[in-house]
DODRENFI-311749 format. One line per 2 residues: for each residue z, y, x of N, C-alpha, C. Coordinates in pm, 1 decimal, padded with zeros to 6 digits. Layout:
<recs>
Z Y X Z Y X Z Y X | ... $
</recs>
This chain:
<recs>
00000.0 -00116.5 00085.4 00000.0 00000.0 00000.0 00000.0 00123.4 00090.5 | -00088.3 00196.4 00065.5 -00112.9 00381.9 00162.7 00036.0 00427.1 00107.8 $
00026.7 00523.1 00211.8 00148.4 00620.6 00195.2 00127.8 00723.5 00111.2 | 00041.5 00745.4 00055.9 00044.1 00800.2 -00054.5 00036.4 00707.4 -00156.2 $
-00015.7 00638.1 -00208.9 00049.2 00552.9 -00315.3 00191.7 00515.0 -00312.0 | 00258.1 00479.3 -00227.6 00382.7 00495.3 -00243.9 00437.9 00619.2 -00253.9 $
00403.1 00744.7 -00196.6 00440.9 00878.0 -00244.4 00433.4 00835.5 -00372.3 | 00331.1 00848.9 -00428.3 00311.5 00901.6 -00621.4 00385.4 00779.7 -00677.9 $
00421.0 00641.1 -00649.8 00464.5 00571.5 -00709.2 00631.5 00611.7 -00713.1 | 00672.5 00639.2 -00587.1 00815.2 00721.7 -00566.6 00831.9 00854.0 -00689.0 $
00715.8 00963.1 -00668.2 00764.8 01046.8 -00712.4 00737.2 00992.2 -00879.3 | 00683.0 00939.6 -00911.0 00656.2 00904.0 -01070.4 00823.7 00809.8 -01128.8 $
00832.9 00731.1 -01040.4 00958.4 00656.2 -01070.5 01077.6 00755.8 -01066.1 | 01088.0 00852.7 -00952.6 01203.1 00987.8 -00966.6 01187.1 01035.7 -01085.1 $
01061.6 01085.5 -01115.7 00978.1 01184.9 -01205.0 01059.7 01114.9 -01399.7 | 01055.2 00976.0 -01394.2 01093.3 00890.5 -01487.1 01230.4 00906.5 -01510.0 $
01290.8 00834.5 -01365.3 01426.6 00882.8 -01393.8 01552.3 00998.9 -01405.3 | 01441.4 01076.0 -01367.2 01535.5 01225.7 -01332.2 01490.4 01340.5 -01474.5 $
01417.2 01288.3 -01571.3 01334.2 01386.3 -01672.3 01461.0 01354.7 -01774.7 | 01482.1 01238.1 -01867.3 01580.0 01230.9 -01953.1 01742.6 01348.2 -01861.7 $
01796.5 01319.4 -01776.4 01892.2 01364.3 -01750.7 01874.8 01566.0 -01739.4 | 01708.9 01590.9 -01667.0 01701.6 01747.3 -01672.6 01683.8 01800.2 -01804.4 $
01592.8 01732.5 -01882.2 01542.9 01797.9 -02000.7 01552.1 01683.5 -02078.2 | 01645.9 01713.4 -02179.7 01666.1 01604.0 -02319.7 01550.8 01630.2 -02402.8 $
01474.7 01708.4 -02423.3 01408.1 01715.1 -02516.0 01231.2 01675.8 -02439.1 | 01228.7 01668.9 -02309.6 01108.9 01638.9 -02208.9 01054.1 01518.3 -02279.3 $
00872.1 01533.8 -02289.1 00833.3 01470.6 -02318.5 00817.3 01305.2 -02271.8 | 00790.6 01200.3 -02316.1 00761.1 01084.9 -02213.9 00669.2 01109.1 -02119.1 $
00681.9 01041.4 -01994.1 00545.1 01050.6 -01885.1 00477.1 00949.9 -01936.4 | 00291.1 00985.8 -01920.1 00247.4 00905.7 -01975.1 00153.9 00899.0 -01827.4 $
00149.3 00722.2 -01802.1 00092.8 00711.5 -01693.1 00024.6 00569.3 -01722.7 | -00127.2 00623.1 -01665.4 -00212.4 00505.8 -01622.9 -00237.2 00411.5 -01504.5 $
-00305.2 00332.4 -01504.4 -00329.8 00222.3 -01412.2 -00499.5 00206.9 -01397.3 | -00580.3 00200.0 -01242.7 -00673.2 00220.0 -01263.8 -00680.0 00090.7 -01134.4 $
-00760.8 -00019.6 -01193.1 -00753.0 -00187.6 -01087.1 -00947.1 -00127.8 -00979.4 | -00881.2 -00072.3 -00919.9 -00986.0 -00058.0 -00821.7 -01087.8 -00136.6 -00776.2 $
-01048.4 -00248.3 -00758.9 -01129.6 -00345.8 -00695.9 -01222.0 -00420.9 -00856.7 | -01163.2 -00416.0 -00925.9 -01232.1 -00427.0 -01104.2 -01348.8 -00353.0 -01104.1 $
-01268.8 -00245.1 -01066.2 -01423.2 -00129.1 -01083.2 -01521.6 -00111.3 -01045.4 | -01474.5 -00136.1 -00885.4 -01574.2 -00166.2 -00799.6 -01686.6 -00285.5 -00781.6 $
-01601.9 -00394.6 -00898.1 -01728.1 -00511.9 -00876.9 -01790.0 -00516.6 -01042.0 | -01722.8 -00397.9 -01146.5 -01772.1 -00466.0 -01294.6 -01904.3 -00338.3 -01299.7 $
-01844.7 -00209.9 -01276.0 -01954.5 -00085.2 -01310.0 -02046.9 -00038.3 -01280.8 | -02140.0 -00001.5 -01335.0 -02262.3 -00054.3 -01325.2 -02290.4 00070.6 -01205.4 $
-02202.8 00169.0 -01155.8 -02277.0 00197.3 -01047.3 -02280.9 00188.0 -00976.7 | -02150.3 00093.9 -00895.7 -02110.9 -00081.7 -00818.0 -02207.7 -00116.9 -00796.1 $
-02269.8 -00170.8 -00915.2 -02382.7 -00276.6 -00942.3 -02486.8 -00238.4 -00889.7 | -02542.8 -00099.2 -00921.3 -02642.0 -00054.8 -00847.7 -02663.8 -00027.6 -00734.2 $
-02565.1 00005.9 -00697.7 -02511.9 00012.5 -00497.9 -02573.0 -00102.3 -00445.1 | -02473.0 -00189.6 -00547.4 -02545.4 -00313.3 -00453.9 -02683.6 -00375.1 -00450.3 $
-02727.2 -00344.5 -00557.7 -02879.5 -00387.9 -00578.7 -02947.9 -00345.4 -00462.1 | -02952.8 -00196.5 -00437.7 -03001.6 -00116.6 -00380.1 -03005.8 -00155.2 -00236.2 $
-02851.6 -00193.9 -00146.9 -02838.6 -00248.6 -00061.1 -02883.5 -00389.5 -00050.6 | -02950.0 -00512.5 -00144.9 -02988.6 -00615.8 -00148.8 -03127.6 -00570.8 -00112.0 $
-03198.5 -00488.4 -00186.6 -03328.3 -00458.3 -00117.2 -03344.3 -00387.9 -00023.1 | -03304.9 -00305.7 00012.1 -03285.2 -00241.0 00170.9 -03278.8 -00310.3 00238.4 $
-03210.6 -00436.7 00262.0 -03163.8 -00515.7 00373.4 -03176.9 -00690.8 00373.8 | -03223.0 -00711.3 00223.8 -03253.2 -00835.4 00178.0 -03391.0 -00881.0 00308.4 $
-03521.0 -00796.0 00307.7 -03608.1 -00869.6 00409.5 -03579.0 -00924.5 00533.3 | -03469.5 -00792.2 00594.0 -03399.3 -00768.0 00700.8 -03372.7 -00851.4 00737.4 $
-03256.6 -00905.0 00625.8 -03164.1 -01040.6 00698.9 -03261.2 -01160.9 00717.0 | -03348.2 -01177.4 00600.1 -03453.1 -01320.4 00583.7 -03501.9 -01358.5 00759.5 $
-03564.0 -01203.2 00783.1 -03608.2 -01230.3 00895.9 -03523.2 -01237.6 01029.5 | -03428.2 -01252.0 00997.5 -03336.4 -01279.7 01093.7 -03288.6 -01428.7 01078.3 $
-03276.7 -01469.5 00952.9 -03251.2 -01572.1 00975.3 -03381.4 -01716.7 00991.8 | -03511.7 -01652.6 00974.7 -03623.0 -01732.8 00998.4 -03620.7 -01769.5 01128.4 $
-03593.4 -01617.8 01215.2 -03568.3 -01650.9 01384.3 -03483.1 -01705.2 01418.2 | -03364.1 -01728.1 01341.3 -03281.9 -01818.8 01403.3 -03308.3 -01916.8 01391.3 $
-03379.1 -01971.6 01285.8 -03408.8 -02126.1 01269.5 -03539.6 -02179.0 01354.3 | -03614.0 -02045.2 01376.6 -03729.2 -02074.2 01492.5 -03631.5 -02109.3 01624.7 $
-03530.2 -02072.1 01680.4 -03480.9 -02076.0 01777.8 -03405.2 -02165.0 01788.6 | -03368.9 -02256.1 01687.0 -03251.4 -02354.4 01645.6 -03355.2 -02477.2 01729.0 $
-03507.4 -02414.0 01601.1 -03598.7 -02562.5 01603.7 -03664.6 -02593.4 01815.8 | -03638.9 -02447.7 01866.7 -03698.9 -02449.5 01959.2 -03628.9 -02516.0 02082.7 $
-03501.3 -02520.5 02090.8 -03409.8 -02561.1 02129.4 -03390.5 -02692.9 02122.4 | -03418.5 -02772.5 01997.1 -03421.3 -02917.5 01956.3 -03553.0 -02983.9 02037.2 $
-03615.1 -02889.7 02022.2 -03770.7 -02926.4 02052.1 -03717.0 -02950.7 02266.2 | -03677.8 -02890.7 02302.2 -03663.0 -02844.8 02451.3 -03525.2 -02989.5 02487.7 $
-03467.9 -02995.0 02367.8 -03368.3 -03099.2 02391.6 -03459.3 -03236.4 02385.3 | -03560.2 -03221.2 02301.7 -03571.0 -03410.4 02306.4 -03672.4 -03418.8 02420.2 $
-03767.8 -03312.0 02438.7 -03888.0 -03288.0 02582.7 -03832.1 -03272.7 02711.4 | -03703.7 -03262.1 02662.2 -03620.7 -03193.7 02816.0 -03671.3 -03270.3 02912.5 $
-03592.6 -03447.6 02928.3 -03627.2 -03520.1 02997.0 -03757.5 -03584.4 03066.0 | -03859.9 -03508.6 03000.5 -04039.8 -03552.9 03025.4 -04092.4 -03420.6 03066.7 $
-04026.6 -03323.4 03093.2 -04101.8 -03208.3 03162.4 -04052.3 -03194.5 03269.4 | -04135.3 -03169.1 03368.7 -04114.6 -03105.2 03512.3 -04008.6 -03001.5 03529.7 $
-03943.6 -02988.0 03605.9 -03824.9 -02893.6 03616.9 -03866.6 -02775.0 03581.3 | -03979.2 -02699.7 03645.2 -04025.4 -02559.6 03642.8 -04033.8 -02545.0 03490.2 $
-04095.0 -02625.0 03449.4 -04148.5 -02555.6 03272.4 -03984.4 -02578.4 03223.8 | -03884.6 -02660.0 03249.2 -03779.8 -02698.2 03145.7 -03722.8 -02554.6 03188.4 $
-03688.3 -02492.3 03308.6 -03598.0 -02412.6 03322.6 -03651.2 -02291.4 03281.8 | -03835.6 -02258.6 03256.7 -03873.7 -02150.4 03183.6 -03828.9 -02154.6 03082.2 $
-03870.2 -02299.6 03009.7 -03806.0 -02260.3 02840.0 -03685.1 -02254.1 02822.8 | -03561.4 -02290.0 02963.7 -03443.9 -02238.9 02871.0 -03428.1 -02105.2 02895.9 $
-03487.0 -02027.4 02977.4 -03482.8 -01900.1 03026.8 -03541.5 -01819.2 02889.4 | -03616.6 -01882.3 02853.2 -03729.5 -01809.3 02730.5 -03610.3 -01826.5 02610.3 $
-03551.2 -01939.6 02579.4 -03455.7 -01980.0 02493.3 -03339.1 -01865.2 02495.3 | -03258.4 -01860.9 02651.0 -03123.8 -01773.6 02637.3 -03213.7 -01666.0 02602.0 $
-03335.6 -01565.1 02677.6 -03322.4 -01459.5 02610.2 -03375.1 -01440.7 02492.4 | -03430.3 -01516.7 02392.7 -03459.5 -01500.3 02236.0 -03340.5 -01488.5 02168.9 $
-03265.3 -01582.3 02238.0 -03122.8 -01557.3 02153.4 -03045.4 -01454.6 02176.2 | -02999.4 -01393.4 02314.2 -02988.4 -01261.2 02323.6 -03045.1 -01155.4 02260.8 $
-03168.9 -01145.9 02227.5 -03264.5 -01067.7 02137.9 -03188.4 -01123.0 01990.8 | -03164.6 -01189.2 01932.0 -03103.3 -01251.9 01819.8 -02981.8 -01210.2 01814.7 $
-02920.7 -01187.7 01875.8 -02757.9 -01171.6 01883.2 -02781.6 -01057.2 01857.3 | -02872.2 -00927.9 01910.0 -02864.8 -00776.4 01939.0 -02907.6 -00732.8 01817.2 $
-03033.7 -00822.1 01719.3 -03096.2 -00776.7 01585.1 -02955.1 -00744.4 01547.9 | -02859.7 -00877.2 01527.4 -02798.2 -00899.9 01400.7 -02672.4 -00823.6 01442.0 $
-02633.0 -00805.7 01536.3 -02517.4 -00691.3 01551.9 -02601.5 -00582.0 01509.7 | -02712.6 -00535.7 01527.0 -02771.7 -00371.7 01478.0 -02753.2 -00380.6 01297.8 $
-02773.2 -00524.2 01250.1 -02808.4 -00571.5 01118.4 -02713.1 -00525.1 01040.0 | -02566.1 -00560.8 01129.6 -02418.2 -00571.2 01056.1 -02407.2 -00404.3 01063.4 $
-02482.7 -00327.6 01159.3 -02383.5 -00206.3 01190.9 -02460.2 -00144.9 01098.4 | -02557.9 -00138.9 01091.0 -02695.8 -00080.6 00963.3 -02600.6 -00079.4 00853.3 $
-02572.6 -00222.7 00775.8 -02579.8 -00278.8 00650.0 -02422.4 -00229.7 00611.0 | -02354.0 -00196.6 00727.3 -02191.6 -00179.0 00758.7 -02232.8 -00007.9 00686.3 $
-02237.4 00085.5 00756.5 -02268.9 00180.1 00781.6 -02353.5 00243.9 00595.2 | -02453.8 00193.3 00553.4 -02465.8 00198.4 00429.1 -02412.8 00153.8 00337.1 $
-02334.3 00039.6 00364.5 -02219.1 -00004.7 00227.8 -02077.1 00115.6 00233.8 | -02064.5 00156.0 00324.5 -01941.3 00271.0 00323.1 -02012.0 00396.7 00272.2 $
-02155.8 00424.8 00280.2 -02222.9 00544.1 00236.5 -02237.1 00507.0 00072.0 | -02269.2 00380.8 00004.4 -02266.3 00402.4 -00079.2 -02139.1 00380.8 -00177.4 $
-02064.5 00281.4 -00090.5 -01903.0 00296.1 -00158.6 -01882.9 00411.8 -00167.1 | -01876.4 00540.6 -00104.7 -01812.7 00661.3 -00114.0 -01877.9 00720.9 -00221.9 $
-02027.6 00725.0 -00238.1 -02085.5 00756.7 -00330.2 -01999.6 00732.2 -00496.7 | -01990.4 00588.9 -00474.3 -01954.4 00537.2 -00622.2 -01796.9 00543.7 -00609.8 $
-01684.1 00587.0 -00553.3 -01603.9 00650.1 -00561.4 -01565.8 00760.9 -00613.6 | -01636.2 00811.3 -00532.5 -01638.0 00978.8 -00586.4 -01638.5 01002.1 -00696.6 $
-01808.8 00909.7 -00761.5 -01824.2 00935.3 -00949.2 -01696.6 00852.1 -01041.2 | -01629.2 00745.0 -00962.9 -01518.8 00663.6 -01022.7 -01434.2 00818.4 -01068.3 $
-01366.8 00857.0 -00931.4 -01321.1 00922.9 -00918.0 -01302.8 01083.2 -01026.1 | -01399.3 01105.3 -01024.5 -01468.4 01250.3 -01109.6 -01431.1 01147.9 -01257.7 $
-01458.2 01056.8 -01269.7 -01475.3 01027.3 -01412.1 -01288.1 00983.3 -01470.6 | -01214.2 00941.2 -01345.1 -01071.2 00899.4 -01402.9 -01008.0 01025.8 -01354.1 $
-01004.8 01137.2 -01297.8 -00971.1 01288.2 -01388.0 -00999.9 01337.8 -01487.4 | -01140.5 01308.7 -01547.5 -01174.4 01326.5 -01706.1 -01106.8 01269.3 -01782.0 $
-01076.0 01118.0 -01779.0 -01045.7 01078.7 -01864.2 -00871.0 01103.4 -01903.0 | -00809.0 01106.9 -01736.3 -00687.4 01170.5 -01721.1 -00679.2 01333.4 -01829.0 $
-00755.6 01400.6 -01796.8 -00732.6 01532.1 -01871.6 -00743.6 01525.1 -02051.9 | -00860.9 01426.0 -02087.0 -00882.0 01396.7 -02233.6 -00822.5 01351.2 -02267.3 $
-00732.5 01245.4 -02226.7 -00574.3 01188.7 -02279.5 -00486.7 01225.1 -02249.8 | -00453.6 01303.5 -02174.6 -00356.5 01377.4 -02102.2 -00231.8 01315.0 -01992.9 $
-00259.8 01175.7 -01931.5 -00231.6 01130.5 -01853.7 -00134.8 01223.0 -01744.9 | -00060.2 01194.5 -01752.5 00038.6 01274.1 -01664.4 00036.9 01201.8 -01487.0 $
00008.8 01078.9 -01490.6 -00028.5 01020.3 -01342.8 -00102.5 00902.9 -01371.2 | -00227.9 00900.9 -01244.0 -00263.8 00740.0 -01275.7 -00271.8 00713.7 -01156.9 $
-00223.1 00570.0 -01172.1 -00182.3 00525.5 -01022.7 -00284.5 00427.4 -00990.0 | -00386.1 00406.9 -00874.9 -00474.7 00306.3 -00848.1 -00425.9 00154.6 -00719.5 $
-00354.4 00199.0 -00698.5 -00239.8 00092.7 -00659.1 -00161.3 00038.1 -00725.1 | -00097.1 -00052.3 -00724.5 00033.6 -00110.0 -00785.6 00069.7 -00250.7 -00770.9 $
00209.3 -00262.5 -00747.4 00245.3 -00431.2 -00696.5 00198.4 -00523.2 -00853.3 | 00254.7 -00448.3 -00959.6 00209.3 -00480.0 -01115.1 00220.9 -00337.7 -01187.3 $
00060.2 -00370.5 -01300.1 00064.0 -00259.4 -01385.6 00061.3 -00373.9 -01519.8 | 00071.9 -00325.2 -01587.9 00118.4 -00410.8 -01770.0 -00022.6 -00348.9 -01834.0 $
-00071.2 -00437.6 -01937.1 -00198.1 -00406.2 -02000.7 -00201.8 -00276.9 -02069.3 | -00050.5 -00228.1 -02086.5 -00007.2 -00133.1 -02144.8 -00048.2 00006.3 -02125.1 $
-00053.0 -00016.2 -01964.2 -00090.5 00125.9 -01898.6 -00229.3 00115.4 -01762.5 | -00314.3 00023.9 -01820.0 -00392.6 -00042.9 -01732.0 -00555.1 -00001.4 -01837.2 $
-00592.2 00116.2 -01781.9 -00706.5 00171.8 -01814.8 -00857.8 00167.5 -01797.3 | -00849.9 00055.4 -01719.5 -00930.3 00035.5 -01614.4 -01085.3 -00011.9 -01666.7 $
-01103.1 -00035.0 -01803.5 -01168.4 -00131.4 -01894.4 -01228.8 00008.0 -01945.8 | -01130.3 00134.2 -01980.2 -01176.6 00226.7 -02050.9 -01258.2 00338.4 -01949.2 $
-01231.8 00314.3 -01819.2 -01271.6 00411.3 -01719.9 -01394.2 00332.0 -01658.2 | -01417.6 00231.6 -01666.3 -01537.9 00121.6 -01652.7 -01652.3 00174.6 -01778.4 $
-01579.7 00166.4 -01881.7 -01715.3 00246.0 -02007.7 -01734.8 00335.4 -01955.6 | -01682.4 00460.0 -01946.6 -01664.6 00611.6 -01906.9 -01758.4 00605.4 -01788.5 $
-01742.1 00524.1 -01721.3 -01846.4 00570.5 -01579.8 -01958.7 00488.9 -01568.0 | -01963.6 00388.5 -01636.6 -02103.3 00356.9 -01727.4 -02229.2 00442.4 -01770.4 $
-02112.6 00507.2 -01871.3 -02170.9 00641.4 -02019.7 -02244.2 00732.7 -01914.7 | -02187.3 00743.8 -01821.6 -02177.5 00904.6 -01759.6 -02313.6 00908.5 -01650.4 $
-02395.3 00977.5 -01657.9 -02513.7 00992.0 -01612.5 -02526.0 01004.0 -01439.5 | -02619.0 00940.0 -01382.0 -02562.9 00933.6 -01240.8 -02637.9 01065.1 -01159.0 $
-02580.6 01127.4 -01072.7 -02576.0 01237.1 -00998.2 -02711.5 01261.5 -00989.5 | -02756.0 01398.6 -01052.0 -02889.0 01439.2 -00993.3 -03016.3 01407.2 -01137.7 $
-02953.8 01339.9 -01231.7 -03045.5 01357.2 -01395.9 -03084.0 01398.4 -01468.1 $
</recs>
């Protein structure tokens, strides 16, 4: 749990217990629950993130993994010929072998840092609109705190279903 979620969970639990004793007549706190990781895999602009990143990077990987299996097969091939070729050609092809795979190793670390690098560009993206949309909905109900952490939230105060429609409904940046 961030230190700020435990901040707001602290000050909401003070906030709870210290309101009946200041002000008898203080309204209830009314506080939501927002399951982050829900959101992130049910709403559809989740969904589209990811689509988006499946085709961006879907050829990408294919062809990475075609070469590996060219290099798997080439290797097998060098293992069963090993013993019937002349030294010179065996020690070219393993020379040819380590560096394809070095070349292989370097795609797919660039692959991860690419594919790394745009999944945090578009997580932030679809944050943000999460984000923008569970202050709306905070202000239209009048939510006094919503907490997106929690060890347990109760169905009671667990919004997360209604802020999933809401950022559905809500038109995506730039329409």
């Amino acid at each position: 749990m961030t230190k700020l979620s435990r901040g707001l969970l602290a000050a909401a639990t003070l906030v709870m217990w210290l309101a009946p004793m200041a002000v008898p007549q203080a309204q209830e706190l009314k506080i939501g629950y927002v399951n982050s990781e829900r959101l992130l895999r049910e709403a559809a602009p989740a969904k589209a993130a990811q689509a988006r990143l499946e085709g961006e990077f879907g050829k990408r990987e294919k062809d990475l993994a075609d070469q590996g299996a060219r290099l798997k097969a080439a290797a097998e091939r060098l293992e069963k010929d090993g013993p019937t070729l002349a030294e010179s050609e065996r020690t070219r092809r393993q020379r040819e072998l380590v560096e394809q795979d070095r070349d292989l190793q370097r795609k797919r670390r660039e692959f991860q840092e690419d594919l790394a690098q745009r999944k945090n560009e578009e997580l932030a993206t679809v944050i943000e609109r999460a984000n923008r949309v569970i202050r709306q909905v905070a202000e239209q109900e009048k939510y006094d705190v919503i907490l997106q952490e929690a060890i347990f939230a109760g169905p009671r105060v667990d919004i997360t279903e209604k802020v999933i429609k809401a950022l559905n409904a809500a038109p995506a940046p730039g329409r």
